[in-house]
ROKOL-476700 format. One record per atom (N, C-alpha, C): chain; x, y, z; atom name; residue number from 1. Coordinates in steps of 0.05 Angstrom, whole numbers, plus 5000, padded with zeros to 4 digits. Layout:
BEGIN
A X Y Z CA NUM
...
// end
This chain:
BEGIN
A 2468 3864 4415 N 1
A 2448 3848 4400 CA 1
A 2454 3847 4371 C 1
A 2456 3867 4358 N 2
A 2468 3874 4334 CA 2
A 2491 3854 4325 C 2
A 2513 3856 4347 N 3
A 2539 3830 4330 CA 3
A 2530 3797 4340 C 3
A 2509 3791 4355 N 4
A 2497 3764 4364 CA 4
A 2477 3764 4346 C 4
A 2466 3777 4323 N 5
A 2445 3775 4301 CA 5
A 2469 3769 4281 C 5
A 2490 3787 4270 N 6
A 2505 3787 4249 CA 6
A 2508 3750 4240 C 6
A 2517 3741 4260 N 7
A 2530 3702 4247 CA 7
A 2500 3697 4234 C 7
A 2472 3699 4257 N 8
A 2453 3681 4249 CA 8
A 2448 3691 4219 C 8
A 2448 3719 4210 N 9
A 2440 3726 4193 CA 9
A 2462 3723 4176 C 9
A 2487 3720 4169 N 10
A 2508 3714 4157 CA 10
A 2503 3681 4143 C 10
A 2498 3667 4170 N 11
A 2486 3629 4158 CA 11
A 2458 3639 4139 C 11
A 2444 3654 4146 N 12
A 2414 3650 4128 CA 12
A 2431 3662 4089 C 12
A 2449 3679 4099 N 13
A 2446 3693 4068 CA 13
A 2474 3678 4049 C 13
A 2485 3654 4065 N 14
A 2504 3637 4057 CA 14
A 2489 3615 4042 C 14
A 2469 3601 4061 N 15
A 2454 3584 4048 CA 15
A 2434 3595 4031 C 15
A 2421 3624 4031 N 16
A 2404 3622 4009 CA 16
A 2422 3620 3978 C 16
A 2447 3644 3984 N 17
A 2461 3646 3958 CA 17
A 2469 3624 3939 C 17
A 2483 3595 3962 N 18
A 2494 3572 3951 CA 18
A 2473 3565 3941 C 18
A 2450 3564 3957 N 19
A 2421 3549 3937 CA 19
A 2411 3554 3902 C 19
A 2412 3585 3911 N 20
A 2406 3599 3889 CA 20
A 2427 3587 3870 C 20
A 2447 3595 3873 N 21
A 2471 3582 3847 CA 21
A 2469 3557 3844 C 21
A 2470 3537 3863 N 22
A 2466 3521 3850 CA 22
A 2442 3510 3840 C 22
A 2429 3521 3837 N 23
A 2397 3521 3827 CA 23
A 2397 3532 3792 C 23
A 2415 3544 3796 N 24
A 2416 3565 3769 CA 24
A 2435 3548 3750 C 24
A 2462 3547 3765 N 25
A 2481 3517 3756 CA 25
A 2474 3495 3740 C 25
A 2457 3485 3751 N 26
A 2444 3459 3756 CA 26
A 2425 3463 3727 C 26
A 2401 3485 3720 N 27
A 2384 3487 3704 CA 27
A 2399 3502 3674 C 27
A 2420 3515 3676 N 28
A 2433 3528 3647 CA 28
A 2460 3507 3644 C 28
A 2471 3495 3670 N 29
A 2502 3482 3663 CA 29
A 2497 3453 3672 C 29
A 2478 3442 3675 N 30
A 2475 3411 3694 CA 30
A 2503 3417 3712 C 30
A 2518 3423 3732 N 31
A 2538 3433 3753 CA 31
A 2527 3436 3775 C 31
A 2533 3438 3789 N 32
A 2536 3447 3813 CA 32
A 2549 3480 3817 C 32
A 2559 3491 3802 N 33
A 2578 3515 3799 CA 33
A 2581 3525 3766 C 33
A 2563 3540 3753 N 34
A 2565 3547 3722 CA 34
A 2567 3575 3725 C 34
A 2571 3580 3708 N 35
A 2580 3624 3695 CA 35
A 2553 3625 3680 C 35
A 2523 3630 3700 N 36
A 2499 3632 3684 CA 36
A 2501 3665 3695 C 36
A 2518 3687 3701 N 37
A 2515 3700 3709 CA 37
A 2540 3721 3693 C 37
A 2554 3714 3672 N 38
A 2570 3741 3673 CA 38
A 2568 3730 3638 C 38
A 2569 3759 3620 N 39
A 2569 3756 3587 CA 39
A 2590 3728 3587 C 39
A 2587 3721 3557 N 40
A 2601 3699 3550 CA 40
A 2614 3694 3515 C 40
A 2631 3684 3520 N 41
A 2648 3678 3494 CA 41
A 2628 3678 3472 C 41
A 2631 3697 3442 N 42
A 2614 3682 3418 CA 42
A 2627 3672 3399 C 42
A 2624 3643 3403 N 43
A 2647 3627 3378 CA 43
A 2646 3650 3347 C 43
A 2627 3652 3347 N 44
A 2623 3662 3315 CA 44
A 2639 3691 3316 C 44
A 2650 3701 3333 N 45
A 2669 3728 3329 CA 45
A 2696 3722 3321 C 45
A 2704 3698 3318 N 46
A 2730 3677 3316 CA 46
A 2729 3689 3281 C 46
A 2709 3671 3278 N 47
A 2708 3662 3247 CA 47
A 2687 3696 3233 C 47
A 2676 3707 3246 N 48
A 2667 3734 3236 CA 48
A 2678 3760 3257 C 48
A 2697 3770 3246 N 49
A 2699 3797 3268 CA 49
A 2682 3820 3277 C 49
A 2659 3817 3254 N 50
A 2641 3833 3262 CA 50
A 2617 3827 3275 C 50
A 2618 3793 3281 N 51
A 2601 3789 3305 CA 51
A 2607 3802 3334 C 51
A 2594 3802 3346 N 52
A 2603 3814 3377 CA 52
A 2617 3786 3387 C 52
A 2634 3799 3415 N 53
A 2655 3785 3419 CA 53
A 2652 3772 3455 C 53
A 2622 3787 3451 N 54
A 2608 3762 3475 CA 54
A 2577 3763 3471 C 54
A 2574 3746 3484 N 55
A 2538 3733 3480 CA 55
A 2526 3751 3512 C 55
A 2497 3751 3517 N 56
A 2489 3756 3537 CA 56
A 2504 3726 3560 C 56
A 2500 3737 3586 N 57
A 2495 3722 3600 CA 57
A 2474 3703 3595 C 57
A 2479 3667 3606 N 58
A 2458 3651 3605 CA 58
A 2430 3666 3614 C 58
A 2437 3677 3645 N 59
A 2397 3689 3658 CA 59
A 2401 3712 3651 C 59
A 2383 3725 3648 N 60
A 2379 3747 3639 CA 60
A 2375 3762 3661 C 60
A 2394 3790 3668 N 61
A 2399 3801 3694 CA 61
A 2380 3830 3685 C 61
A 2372 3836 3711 N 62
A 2368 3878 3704 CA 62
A 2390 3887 3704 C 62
A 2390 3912 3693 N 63
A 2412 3928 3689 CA 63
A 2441 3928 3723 C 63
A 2413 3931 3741 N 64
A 2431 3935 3767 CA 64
A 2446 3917 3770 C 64
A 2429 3895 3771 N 65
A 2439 3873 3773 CA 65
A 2472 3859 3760 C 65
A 2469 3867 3735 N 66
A 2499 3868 3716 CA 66
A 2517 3881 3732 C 66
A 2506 3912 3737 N 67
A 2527 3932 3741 CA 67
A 2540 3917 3771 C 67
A 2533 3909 3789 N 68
A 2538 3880 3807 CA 68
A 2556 3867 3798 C 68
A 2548 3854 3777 N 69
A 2558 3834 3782 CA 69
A 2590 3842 3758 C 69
A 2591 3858 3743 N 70
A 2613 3871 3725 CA 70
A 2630 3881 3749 C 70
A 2626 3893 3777 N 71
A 2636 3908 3795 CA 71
A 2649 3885 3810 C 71
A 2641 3869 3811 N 72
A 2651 3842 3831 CA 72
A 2673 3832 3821 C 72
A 2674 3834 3789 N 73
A 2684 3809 3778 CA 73
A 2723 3841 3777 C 73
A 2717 3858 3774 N 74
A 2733 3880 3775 CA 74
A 2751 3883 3793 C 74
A 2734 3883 3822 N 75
A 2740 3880 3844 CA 75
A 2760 3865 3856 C 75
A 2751 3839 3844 N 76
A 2770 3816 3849 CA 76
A 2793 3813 3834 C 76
A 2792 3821 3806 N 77
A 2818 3825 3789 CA 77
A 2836 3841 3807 C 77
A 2831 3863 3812 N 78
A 2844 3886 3812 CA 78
A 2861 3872 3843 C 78
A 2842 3860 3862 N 79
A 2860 3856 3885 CA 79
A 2878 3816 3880 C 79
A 2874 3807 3862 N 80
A 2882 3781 3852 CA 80
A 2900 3778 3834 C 80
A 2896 3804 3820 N 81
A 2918 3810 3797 CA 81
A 2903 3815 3765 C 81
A 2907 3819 3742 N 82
A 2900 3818 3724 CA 82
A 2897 3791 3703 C 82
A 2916 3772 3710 N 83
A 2924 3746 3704 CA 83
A 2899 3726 3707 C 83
A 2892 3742 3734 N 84
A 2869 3721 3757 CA 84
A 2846 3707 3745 C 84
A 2845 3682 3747 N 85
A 2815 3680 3717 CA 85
A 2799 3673 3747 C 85
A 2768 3687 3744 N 86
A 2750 3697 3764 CA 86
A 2740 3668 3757 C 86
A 2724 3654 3779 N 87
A 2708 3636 3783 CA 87
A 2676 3644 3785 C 87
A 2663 3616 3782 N 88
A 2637 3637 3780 CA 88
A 2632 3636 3819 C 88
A 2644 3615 3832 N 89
A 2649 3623 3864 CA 89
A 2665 3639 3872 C 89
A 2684 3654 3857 N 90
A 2683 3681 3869 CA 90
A 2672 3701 3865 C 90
A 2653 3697 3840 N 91
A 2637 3720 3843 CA 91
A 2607 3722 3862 C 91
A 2603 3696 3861 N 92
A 2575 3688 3887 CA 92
A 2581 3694 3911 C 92
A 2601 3683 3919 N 93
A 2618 3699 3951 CA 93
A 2623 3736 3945 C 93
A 2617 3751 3934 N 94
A 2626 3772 3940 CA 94
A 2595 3788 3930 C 94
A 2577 3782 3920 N 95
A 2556 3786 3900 CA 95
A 2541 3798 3938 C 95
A 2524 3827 3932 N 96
A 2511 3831 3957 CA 96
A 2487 3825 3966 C 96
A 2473 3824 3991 N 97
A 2445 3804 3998 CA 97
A 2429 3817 3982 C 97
A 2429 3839 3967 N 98
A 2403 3852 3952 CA 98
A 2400 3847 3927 C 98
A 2431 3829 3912 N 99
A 2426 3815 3890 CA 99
A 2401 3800 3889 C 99
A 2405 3784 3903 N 100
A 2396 3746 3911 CA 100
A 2361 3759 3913 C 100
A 2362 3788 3932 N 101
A 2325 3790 3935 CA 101
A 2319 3803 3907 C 101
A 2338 3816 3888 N 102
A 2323 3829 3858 CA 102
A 2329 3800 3846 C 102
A 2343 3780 3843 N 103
A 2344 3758 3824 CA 103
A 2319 3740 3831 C 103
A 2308 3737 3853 N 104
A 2281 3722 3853 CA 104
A 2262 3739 3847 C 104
A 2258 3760 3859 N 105
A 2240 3790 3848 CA 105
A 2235 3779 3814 C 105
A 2260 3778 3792 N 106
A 2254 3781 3766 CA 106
A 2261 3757 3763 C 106
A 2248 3735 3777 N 107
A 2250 3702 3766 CA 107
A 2225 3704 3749 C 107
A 2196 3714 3754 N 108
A 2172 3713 3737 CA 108
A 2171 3739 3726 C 108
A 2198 3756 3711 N 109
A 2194 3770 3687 CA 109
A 2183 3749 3663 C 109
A 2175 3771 3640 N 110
A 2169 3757 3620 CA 110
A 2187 3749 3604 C 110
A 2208 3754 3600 N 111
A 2236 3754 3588 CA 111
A 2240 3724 3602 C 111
A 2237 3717 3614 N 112
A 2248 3685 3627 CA 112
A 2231 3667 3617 C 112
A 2245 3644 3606 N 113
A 2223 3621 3585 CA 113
A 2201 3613 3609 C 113
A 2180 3604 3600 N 114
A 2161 3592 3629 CA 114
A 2165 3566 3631 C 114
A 2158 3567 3652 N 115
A 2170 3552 3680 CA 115
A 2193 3560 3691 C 115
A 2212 3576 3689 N 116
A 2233 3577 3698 CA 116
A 2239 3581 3730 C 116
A 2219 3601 3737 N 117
A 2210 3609 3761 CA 117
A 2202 3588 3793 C 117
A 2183 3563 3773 N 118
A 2186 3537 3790 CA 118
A 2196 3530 3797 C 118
A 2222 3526 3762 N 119
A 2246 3504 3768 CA 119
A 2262 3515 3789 C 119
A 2268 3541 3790 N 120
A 2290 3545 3799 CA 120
A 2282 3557 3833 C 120
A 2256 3557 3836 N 121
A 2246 3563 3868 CA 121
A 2247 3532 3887 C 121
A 2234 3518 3866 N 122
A 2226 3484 3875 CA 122
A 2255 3470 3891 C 122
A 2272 3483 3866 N 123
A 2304 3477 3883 CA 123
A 2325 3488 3904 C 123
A 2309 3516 3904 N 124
A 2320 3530 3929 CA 124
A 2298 3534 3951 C 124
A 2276 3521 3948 N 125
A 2257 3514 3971 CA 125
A 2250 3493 3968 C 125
A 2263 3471 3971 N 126
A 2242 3444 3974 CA 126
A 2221 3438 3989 C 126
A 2234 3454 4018 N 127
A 2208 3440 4038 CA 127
A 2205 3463 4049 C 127
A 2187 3482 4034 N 128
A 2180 3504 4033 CA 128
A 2144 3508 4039 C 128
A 2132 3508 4058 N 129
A 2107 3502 4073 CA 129
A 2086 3511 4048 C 129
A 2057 3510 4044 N 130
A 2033 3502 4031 CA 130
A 2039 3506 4003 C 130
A 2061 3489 3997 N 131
A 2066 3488 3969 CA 131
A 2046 3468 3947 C 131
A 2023 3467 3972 N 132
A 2000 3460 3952 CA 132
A 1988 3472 3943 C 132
A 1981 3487 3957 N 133
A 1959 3508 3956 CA 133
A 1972 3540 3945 C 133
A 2004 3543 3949 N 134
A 2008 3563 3935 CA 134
A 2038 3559 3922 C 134
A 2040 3542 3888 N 135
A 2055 3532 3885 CA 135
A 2085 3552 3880 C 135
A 2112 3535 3877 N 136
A 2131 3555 3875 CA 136
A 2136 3571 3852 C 136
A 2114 3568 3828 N 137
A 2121 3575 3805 CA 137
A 2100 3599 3804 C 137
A 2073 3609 3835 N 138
A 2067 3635 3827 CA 138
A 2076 3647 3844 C 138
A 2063 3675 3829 N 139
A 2068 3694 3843 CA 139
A 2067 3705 3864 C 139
A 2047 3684 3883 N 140
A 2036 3695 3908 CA 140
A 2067 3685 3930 C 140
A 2072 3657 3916 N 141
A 2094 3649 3925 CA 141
A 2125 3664 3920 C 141
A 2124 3678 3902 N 142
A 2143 3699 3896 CA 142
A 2142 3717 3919 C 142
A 2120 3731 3914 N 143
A 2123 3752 3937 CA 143
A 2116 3746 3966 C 143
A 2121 3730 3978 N 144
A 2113 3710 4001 CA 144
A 2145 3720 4013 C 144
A 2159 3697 3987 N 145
A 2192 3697 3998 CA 145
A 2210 3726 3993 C 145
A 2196 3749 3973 N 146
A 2206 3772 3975 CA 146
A 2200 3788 3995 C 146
A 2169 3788 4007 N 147
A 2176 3802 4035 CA 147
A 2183 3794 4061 C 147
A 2199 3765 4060 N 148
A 2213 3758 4081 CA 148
A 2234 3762 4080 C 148
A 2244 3766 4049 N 149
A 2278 3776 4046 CA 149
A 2280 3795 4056 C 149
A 2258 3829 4050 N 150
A 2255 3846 4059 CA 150
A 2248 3849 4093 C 150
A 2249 3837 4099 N 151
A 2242 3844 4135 CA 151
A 2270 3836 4142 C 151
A 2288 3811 4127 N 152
A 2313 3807 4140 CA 152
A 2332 3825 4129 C 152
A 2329 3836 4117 N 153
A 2345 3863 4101 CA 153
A 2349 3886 4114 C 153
A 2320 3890 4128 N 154
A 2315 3923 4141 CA 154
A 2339 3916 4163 C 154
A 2331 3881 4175 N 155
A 2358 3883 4210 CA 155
A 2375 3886 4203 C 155
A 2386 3869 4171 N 156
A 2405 3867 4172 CA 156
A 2425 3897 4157 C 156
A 2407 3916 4143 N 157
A 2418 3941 4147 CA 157
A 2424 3952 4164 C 157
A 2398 3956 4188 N 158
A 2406 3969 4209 CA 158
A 2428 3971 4224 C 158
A 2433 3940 4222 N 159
A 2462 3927 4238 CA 159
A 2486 3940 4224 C 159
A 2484 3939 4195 N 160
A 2509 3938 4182 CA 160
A 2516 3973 4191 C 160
A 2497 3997 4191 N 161
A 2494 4022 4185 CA 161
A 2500 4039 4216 C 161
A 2493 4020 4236 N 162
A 2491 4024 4267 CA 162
A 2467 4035 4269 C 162
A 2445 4032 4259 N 163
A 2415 4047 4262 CA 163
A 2408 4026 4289 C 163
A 2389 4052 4301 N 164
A 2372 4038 4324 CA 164
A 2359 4006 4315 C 164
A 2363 3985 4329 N 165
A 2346 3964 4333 CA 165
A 2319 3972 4347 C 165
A 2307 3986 4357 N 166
A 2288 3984 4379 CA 166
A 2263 3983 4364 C 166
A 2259 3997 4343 N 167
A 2233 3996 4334 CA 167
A 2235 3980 4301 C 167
A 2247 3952 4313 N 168
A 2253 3936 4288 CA 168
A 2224 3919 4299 C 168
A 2205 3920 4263 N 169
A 2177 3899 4281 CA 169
A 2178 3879 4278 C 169
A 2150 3874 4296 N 170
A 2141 3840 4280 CA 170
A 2127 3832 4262 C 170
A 2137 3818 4251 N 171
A 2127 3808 4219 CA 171
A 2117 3776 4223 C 171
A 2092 3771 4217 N 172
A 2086 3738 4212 CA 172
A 2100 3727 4184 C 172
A 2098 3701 4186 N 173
A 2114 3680 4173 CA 173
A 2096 3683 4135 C 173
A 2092 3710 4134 N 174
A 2077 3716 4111 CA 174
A 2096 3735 4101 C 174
A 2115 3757 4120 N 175
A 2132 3771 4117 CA 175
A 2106 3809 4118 C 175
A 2091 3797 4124 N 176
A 2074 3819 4139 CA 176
A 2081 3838 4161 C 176
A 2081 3870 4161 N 177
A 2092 3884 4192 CA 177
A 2071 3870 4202 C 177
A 2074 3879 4232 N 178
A 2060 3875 4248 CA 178
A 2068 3899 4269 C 178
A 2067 3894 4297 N 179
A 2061 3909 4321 CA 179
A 2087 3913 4317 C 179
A 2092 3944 4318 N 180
A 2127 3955 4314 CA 180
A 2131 3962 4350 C 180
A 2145 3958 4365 N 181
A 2161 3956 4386 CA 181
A 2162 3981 4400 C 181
A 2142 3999 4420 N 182
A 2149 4028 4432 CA 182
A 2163 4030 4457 C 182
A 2174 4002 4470 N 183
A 2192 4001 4487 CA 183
A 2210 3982 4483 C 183
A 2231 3984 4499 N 184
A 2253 3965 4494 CA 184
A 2251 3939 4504 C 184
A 2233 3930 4525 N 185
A 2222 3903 4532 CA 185
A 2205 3898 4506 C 185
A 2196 3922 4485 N 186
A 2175 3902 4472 CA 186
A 2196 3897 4444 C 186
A 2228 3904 4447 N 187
A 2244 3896 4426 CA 187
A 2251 3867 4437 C 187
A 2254 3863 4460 N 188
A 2268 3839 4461 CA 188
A 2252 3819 4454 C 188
A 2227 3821 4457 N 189
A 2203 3794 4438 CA 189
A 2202 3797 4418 C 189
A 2209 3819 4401 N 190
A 2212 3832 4367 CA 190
A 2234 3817 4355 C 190
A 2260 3815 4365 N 191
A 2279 3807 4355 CA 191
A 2287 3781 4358 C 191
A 2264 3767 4384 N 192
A 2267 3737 4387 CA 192
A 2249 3721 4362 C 192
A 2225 3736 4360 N 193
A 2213 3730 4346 CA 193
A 2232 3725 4312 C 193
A 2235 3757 4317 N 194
A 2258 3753 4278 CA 194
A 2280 3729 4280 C 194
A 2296 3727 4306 N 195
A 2317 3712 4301 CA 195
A 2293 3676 4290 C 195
A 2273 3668 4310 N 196
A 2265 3643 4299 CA 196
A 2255 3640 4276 C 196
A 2245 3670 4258 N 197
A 2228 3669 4238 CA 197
A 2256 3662 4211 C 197
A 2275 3670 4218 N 198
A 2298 3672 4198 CA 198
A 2308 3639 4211 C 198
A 2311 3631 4235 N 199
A 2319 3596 4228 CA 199
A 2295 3578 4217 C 199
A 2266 3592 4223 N 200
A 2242 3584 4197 CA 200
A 2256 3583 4182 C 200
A 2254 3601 4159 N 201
A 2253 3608 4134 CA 201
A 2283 3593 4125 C 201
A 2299 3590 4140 N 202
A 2329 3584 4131 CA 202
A 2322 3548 4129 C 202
A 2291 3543 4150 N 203
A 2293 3511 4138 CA 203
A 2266 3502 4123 C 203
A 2263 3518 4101 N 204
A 2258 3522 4068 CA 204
A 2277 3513 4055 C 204
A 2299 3517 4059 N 205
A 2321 3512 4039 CA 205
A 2333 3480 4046 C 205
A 2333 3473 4074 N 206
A 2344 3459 4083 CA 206
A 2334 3453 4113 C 206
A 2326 3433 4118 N 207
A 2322 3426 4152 CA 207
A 2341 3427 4168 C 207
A 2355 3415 4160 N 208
A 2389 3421 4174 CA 208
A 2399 3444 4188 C 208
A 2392 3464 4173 N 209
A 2403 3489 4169 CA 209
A 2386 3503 4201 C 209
A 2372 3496 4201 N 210
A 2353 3521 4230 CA 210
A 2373 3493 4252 C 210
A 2381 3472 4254 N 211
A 2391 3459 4277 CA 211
A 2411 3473 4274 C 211
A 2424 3472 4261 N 212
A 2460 3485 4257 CA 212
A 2454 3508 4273 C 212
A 2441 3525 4262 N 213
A 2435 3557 4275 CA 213
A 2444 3558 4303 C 213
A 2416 3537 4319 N 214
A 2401 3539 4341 CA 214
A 2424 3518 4352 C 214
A 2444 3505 4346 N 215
A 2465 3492 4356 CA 215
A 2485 3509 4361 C 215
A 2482 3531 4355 N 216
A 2514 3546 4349 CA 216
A 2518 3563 4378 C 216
A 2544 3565 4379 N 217
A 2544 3593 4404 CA 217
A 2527 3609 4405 C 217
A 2538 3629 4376 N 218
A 2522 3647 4372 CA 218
A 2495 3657 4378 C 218
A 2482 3634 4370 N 219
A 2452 3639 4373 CA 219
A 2448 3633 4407 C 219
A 2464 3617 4425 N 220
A 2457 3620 4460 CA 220
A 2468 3650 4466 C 220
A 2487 3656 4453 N 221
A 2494 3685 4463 CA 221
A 2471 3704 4455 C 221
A 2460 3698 4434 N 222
A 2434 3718 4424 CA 222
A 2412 3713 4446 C 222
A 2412 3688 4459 N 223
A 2385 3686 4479 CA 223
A 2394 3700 4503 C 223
A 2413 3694 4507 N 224
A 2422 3708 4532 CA 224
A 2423 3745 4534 C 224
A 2422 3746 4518 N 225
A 2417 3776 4512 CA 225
A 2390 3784 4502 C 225
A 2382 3770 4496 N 226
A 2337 3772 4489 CA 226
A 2328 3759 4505 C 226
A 2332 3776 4535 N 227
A 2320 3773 4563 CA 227
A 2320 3793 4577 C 227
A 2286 3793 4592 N 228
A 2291 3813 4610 CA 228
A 2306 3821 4633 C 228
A 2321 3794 4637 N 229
A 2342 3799 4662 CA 229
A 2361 3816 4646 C 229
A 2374 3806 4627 N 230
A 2389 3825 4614 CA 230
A 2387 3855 4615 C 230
A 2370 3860 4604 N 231
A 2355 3880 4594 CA 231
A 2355 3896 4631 C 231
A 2351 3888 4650 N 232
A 2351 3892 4674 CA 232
A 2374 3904 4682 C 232
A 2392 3881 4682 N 233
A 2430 3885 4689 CA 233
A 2433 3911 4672 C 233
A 2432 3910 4654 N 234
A 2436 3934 4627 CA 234
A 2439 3963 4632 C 234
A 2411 3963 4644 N 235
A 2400 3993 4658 CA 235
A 2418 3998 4682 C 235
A 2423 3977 4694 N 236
A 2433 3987 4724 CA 236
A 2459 3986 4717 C 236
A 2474 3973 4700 N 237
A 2513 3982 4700 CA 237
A 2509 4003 4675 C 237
A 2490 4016 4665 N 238
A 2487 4040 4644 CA 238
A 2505 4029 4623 C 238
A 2514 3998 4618 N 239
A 2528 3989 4589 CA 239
A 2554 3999 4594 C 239
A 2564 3998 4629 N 240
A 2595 4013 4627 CA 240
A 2609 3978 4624 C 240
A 2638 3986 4625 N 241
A 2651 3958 4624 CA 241
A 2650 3946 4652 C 241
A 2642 3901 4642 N 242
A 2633 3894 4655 CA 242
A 2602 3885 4656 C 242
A 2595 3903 4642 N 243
A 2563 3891 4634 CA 243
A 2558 3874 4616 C 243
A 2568 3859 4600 N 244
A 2561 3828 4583 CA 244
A 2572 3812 4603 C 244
A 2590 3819 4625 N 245
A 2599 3791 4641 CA 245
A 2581 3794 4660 C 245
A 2566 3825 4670 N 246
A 2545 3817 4686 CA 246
A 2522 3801 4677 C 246
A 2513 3808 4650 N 247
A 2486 3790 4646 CA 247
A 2496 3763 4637 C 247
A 2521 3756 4632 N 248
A 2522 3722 4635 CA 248
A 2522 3714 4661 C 248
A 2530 3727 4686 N 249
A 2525 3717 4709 CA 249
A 2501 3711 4713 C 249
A 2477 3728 4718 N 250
A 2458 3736 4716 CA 250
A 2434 3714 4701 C 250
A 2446 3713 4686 N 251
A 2427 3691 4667 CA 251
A 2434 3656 4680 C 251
A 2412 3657 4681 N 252
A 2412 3626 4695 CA 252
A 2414 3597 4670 C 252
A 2436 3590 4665 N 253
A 2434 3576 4645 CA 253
A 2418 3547 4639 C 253
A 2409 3541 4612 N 254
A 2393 3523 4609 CA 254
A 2408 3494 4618 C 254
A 2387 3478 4630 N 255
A 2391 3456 4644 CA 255
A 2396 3434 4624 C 255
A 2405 3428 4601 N 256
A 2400 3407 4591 CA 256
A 2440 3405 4571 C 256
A 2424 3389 4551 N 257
A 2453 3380 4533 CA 257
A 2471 3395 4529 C 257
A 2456 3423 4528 N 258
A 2474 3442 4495 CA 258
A 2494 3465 4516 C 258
A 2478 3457 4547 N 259
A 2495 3472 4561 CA 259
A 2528 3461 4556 C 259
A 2540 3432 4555 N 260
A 2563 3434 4542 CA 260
A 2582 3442 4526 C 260
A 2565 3446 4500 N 261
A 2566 3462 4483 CA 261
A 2570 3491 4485 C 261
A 2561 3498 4500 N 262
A 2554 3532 4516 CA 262
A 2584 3539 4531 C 262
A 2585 3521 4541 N 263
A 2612 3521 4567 CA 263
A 2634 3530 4542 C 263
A 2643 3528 4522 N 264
A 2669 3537 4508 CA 264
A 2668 3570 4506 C 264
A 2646 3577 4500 N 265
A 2633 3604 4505 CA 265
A 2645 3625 4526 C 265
A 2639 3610 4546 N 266
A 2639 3629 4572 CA 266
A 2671 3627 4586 C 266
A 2681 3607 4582 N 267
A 2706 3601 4584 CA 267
A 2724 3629 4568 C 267
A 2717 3630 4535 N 268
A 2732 3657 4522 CA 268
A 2717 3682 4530 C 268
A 2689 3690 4544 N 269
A 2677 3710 4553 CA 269
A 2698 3729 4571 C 269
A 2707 3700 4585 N 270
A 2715 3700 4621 CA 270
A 2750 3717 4612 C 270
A 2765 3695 4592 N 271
A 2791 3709 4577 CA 271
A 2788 3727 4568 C 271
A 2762 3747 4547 N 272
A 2765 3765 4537 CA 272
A 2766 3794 4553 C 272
A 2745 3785 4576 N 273
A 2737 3804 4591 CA 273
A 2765 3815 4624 C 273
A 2780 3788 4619 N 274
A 2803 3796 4634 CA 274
A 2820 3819 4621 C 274
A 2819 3818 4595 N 275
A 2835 3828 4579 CA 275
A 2825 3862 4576 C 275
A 2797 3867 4596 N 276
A 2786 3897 4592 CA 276
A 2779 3905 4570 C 276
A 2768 3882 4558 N 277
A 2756 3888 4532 CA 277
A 2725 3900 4537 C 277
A 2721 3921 4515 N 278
A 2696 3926 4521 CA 278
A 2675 3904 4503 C 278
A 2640 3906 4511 N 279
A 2619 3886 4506 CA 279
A 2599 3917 4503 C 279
// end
């Protein structure tokens, strides 16, 4: 379940990041792609040596946040070479998902001119639900989209760490716990639930973005496994090898279009599993 969550959650924290930058881009560099994120050249150290010999960053980061993003840019030298001039896309591609949840966290510090917080939410949520009634520039809307980052954070640690999935809960579309999971039938509605709440929230950013998801292998291989037949097969081959090719047997596939789509799937299932690979 764990590497059939990893893609969906891999697409959600691709598209928030690109949003975010270019949101940030867009409001300090008019770009699509600007350096609002790492210190910067100060003409005046040219012509005075005792000016300093960089300016802050355009946004104003927390300390962690820097130490991030100084670590990234290091990172990449060191394996690129010294020569290497860093882009501000290679530092967004390597920057980690807990940046992106403290950089909206301190969008409504006071240190940020006002409005900033709107501008730069309005463009990484456009079609972002009762943005009448709770606009993107408060706070209620701040912390709305910070404890949904936080519920996709907890899976997506667990996954990264190998922690138990089972008592991962459910959260409404407020980013609220809810009923945490005391059997493993009551994970598989826990984690169906999170996978739709994350192609929600992923079409905030973009509508597009939850079809792509719900079009992909990935995500039929995730249904096929957040089932109680599964979950059935599971118990009775005790997860020896052979048990992911049992519960694709097993699973009765959906009758419509995307089963085409599906068929390239099971075709490499069928090759991997000749090969005695374990699932």
């Amino acid at each position: 379940m764990g590497s059939a969550l990893l893609p969906i959650l891999g697409d959600f924290e691709v598209a928030l990041r690109n949003a975010l930058h270019r949101a940030l881009s867009q409001h300090f560099g008019g770009t699509d792609s600007f350096d609002w994120m790492t210190p910067r050249s100060n003409p005046a150290h040219a012509v005075n040596p005792a000016a300093p010999e960089f300016l802050p960053a355009w946004h104003k980061l927390s300390q962690e946040s820097k130490n991030n993003v100084s670590s990234v840019v290091e990172k990449i030298k060191s394996k690129k070479g010294p020569g290497y001039v860093v882009t501000p896309d290679d530092v967004v591609a390597a920057l980690p998902f807990g940046f992106w949840e403290v950089l909206i966290d301190g969008l409504g510090h006071r240190a940020h001119p006002a409005g900033l917080q709107a501008s730069i939410l309005a463009n990484v949520f456009p079609t972002a639900p009762d943005t009448l009634a709770v606009p993107h520039g408060t706070q209620a809307f701040r912390r709305r989209v910070k404890n949904l980052l936080k519920r996709i954070r907890d899976v997506r640690n667990r996954i990264g760490h190998h922690d138990s999935l089972w008592t991962t809960p459910e959260f409404n579309r407020q980013g609220d716990v809810g009923f945490i999971p005391r059997q493993p039938r009551h994970c598989v509605t826990s984690l169906r639930l999170f996978a739709n709440n994350v192609c929600w929230f992923s079409g905030w950013i973009d509508p597009s973005i939850p079809t792509y998801i719900q079009d992909s292998d990935h995500w039929w291989s995730l249904q096929v496994l957040l089932n109680r037949q599964a979950l059935i097969t599971y118990r009775k081959l005790g997860g020896k090898l052979g048990t992911y090719r049992a519960i694709l047997d097993a699973i009765e596939l959906p009758r419509h279009s995307k089963v085409k789509r599906a068929q390239p799937h099971l075709k490499f299932v069928e090759r991997v599993t000749s090969r005695r690979y374990h699932y």
